[in-house]
C-alpha positions as a printed Julia matrix, in Angstrom:
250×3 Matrix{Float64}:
 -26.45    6.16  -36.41
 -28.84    8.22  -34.64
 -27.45   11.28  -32.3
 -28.41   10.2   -29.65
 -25.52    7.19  -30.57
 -22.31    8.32  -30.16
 -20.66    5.08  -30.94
 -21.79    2.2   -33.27
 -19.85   -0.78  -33.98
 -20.76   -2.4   -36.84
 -20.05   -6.58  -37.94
 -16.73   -6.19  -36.55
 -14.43   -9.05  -36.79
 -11.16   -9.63  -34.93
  -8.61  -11.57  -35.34
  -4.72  -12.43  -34.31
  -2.91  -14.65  -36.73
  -5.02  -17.38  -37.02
  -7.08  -16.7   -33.84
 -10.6   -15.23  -34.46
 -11.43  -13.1   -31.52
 -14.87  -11.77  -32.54
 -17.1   -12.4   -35.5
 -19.45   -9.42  -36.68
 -20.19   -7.59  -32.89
 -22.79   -4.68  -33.62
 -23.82   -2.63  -31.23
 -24.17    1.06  -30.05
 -23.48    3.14  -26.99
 -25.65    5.62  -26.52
 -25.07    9.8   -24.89
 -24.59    9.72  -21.79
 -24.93    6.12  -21.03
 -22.39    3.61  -18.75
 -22.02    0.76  -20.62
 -20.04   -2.45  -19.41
 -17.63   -4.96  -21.48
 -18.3    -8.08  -19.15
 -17.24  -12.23  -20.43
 -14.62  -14.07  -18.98
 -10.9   -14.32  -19.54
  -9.82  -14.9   -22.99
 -13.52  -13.36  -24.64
 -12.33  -10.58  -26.22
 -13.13   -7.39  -23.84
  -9.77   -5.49  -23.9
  -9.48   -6.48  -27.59
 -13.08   -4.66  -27.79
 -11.61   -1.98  -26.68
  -8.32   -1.58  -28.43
 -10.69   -1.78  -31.63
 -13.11    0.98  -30.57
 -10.02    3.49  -29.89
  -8.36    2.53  -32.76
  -5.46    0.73  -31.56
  -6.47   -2.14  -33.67
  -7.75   -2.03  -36.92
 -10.44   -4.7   -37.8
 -10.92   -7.68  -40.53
 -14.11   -5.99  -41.51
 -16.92   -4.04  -39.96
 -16.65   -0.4   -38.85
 -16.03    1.56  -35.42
 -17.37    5.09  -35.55
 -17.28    7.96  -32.86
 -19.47   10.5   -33.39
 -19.43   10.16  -37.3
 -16.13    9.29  -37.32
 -15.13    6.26  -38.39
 -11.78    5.0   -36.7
 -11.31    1.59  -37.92
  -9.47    2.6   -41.26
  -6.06    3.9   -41.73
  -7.11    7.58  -41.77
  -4.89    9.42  -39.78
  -6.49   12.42  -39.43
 -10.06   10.94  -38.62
  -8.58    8.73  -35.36
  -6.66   11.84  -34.47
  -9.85   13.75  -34.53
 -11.8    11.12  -32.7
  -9.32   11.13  -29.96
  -9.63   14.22  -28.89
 -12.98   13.48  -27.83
 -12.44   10.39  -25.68
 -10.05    9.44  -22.55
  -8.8     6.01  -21.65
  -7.83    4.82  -18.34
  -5.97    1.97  -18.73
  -5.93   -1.68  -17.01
  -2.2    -0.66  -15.27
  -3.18    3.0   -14.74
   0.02    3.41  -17.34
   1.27    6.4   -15.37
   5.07    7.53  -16.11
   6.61    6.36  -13.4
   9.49    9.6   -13.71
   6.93   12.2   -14.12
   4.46   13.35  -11.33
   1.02   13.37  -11.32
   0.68   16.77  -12.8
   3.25   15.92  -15.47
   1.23   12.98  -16.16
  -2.23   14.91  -16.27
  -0.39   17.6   -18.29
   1.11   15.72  -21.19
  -2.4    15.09  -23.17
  -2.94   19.2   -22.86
   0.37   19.79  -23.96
  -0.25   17.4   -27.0
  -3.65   18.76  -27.88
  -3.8    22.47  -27.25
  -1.29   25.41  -27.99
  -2.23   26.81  -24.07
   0.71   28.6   -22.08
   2.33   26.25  -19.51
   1.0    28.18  -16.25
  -2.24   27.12  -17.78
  -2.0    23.76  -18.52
  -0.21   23.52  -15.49
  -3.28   24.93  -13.77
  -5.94   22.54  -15.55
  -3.89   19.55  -14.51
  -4.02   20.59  -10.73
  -8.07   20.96  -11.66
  -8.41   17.68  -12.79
  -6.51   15.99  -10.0
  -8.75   18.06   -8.01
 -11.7    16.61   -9.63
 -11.08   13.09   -8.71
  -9.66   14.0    -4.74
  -6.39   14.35   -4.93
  -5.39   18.0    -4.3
  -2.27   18.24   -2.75
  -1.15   15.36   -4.59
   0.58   17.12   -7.65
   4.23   16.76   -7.3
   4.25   12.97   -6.15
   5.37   10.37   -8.33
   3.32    7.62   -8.93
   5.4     5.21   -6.66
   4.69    7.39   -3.7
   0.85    6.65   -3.9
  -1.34    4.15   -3.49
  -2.96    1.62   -6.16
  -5.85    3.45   -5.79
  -4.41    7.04   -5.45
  -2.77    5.5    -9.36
  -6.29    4.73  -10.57
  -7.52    8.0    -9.39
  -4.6    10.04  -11.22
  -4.96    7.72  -14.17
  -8.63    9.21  -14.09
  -7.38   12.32  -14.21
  -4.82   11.84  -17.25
  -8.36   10.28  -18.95
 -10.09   13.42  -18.16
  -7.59   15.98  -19.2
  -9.22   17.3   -22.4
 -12.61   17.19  -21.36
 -13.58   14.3   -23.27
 -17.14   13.3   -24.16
 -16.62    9.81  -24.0
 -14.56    7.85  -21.55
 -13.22    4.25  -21.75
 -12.18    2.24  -18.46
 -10.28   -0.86  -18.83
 -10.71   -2.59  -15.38
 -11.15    0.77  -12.95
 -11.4    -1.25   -9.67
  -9.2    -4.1   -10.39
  -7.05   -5.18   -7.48
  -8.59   -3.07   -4.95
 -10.07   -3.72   -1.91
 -13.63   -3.45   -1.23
 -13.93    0.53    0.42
 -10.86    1.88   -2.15
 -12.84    0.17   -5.77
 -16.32    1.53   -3.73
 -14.76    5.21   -3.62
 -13.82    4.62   -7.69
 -17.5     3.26   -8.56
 -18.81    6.75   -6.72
 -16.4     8.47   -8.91
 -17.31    7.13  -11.81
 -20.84    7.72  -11.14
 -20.3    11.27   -9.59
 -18.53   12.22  -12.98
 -20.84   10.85  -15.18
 -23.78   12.82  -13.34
 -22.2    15.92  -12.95
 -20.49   15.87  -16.73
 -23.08   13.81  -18.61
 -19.83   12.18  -20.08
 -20.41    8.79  -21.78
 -18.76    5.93  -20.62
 -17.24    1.96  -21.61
 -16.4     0.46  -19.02
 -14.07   -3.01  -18.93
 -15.03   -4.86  -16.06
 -15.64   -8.5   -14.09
 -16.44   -6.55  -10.77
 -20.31   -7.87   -9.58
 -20.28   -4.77   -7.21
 -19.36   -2.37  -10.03
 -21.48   -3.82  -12.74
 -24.68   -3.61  -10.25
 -24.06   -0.45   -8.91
 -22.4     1.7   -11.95
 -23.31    0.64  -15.55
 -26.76    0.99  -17.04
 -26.45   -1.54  -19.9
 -24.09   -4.16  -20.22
 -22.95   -6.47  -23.55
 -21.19  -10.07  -22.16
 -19.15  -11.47  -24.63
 -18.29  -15.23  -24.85
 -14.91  -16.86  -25.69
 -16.69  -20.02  -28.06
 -19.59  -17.77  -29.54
 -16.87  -14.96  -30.34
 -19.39  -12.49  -29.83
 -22.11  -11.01  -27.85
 -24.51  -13.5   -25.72
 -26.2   -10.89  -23.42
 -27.45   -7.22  -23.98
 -29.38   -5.51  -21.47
 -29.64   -3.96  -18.03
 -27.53   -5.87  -15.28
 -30.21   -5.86  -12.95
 -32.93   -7.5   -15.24
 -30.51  -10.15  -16.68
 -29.21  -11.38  -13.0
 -32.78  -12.1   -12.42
 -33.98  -12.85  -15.66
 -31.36  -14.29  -18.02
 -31.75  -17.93  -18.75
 -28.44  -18.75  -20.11
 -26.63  -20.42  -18.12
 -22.97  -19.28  -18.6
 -24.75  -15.17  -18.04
 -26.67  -16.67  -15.06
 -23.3   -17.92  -13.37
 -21.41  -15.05  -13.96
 -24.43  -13.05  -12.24
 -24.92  -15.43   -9.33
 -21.35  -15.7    -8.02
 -20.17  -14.19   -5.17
 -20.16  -10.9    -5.18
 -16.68   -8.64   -4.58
């Protein structure tokens, strides 16, 4: 692992019962970077994912974040290592009883040993961040679906994390609301230099957003593509990457 790699996953294997997910994936993210999780249904992205958090532990192979190594059973290493990232989930997985600030808040309140007024105040920054000031006291029923990603965003972003992971950001949008998330996503990554994983099947948001993609397959239960999304829509000669390249667009 160079420094310039702030995550490397290493032979990682997967599996469910008797159900072998993925079978020794390797391969790195580096600073800075966008990188996408793109396959089809039933590949293995979200279970990526899980596995590169920690949610999941793996059959064998390694996950580490900067140095650390999360796919054991050390406590204090995955708490470490989750300090430094944010995860916007698929559902936004906003408490629906809380507001938006209480949402936002509950990672700083976790993490730090700040004053309320404070974290209070950083919360109402962050919503700020991703446009929606004067938003604070609303329950997430009272917004939008993409008002929910854009808090969700926020929560993500609440302790500054260097590394962000994004399980489906534009999903179930329409075409001008998942734009507005994609220039988001982009305007945060320039303006933070926060590295990102991003979980998605969205041609518009692959294209315009990530830098590097991996595509996992369902029947090679691994990686079949690496490279930039661009080059490999034009470029890649296997067929199953071609088709997913040369469908219609969102």
């Amino acid at each position: 692992m160079t420094d310039q790699h702030v995550i490397v996953v290493e032979n990682l294997v997967a599996q469910f019962g008797n159900d072998l997910i993925l079978d020794g994936v390797s391969f790195y993210v580096s600073k800075g970077e966008i990188l996408g999780i793109l396959g089809g249904s039933g590949c293995g992205k979200t279970t990526l994912m899980r596995h590169m958090v920690g949610l999941n532990l793996p059959i064998s192979g390694r996950v580490l974040i900067e140095n650390i190594e999360v796919s054991n059973n050390d406590n204090i290493d995955q708490r470490k290592a989750m300090r430094r990232i944010g995860i916007l989930f698929q559902s936004s997985a906003l408490f629906g009883s809380m507001t938006l600030s209480e949402n936002v808040a509950l990672a700083i309140l976790e993490y730090t040993d700040l004053p309320s007024h404070m974290v209070y105040h950083l919360a109402r920054i962050k919503l700020c961040m991703v446009g929606l000031k004067g938003y604070e006291n609303h329950l997430p029923s009272e917004i939008s679906g993409g008002m929910k990603k854009r808090a969700a965003l926020a929560r993500a972003l609440a302790l500054n994390p260097a590394i962000l992971f994004l399980d489906e950001p534009t999903a179930g949008l329409d075409p001008i609301t998942a734009a507005g998330i994609d220039d988001l996503i982009l305007y945060i990554n320039r303006t933070t230099g926060t590295t990102m994983v991003i979980i998605t099947h969205e041609l518009d948001s692959i294209l315009t957003v990530t830098q590097r993609i991996i595509m996992l397959d369902k029947h090679a239960k691994g990686i079949i593509a690496e490279g930039n999304p661009v080059d490999l829509k034009k470029n890649c000669t296997n067929p199953t990457v071609r088709n997913f390249f040369n469908r219609n667009a969102r």
